[in-house]
C-alpha positions in Angstrom: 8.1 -2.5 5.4 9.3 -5.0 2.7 8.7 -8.1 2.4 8.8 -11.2 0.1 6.3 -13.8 0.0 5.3 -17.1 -1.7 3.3 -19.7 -0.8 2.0 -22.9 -2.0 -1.1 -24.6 -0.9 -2.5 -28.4 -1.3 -4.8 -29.1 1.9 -6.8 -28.0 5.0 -5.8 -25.4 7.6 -7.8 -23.1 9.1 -6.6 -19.8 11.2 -8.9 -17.5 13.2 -8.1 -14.0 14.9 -9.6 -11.3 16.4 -7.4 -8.7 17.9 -8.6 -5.7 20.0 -5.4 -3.0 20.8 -3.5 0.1 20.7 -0.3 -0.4 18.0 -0.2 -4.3 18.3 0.8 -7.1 15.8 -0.8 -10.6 16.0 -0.2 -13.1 12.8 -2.3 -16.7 12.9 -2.1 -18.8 10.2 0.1 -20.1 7.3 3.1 -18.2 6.7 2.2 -14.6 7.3 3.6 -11.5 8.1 1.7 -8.8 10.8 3.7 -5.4 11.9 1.5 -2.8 14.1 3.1 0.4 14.2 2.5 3.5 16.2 6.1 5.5 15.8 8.5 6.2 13.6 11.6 5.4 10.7 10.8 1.6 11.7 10.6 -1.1 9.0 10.1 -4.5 8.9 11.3 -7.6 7.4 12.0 -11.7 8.1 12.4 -15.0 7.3 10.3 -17.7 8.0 9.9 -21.2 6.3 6.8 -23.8 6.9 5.9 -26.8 5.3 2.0 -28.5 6.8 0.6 -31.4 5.2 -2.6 -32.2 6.8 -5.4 -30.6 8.9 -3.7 -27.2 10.6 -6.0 -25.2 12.9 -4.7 -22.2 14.7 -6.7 -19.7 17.2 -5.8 -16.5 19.4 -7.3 -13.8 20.6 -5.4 -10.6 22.1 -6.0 -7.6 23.8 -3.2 -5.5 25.2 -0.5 -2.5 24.5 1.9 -2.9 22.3 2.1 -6.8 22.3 3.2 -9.4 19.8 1.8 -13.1 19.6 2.9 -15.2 17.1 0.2 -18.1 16.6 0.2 -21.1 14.5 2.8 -22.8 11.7 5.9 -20.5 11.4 4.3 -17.4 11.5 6.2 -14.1 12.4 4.5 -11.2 14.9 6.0 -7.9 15.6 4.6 -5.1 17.6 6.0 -2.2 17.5 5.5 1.7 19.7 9.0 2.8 19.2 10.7 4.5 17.2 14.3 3.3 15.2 12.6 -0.1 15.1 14.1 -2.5 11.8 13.0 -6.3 11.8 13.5 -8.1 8.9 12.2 -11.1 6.9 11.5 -13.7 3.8 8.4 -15.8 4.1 8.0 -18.9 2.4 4.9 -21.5 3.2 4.1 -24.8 1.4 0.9 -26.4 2.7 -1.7 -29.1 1.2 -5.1 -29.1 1.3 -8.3 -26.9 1.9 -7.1 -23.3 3.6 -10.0 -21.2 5.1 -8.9 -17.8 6.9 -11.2 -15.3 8.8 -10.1 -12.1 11.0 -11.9 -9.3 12.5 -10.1 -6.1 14.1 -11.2 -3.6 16.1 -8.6 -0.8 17.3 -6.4 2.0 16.8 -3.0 1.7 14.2 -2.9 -2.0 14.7 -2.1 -4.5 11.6 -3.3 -8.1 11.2 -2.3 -11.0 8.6 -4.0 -13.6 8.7 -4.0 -17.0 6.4 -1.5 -18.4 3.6 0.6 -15.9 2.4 -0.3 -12.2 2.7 1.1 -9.2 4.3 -0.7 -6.5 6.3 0.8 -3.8 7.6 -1.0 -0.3 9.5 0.9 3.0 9.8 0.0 6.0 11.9 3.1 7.4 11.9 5.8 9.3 9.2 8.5 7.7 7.6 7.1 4.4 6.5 7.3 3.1 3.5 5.7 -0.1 2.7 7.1 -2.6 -0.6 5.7 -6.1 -1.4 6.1 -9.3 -3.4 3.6 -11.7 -3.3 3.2 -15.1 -5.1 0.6 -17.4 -3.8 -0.4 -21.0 -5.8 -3.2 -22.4 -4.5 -4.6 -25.9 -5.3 -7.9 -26.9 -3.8 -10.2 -24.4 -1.7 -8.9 -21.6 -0.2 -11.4 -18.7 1.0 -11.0 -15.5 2.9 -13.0 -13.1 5.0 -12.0 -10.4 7.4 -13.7 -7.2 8.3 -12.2 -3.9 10.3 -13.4 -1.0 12.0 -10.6 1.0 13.0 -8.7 4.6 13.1 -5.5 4.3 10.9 -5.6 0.7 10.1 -4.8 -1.1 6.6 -5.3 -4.5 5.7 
């Protein structure tokens, strides 16, 4: 997986996930990137560009094999179980206001991103390697809580 990031942030949105799977990729929020994978040689990459100026709330909840959901302002999902999987992308989110992000995950290799500007990625497989630029500039109140209990699963 690589992927570059930068995001930008002057007001309020809000984006809230909880995922529950086998190998699945759910992304909610502000310009973020979430790959779930279960195989392998696969990486990940694409472009995505989102520009919110107000109140932005964004909410999903999934539960299923190998899914992808993509929730919220230009946000990017990709789930993959295969193997010889390539997606690619650039992320780049300008928002303004207050930014609050909270995720909870519960299963086995999945991978969740969730808020303004940050990659996640979980690997149980071989093959992967993972690269990352991130920039984030924040202006106002931005806060963040997730919590995981899982088998193979970064965040």
């Amino acid at each position: 997986v690589a992927s570059l990031s930068t995001s930008t942030s002057t007001g309020l949105s809000s984006a809230t996930s909880s995922i529950s799977s086998l190998s699945t990729s759910t992304s909610t929020g502000i310009n973020s990137l979430s790959t779930g994978l279960s195989s392998t040689d696969s990486s990940v990459a694409s472009l995505s560009t989102s520009t919110s100026t107000g109140l932005s709330s964004a909410t999903s909840s999934i539960s299923s094999l190998s899914t992808s959901t993509s929730t919220g302002i230009n946000s990017l999902s990709t789930g993959l179980s295969s193997t010889d999987s390539s997606v690619t992308s650039l992320s780049t989110s300008t928002s303004t206001g207050l930014s609050s992000a909270t995720s909870s995950i519960s299963s086995l290799s999945t991978s969740t991103s969730t808020g303004i500007n940050s990659l996640s990625t979980g690997l149980s497989s071989t093959d992967s390697s993972v690269a990352s630029l991130s920039t984030s500039t924040s202006t106002g109140l931005s806060s963040a809580t997730s919590s995981i209990s899982s088998l193979s699963t970064s965040t």
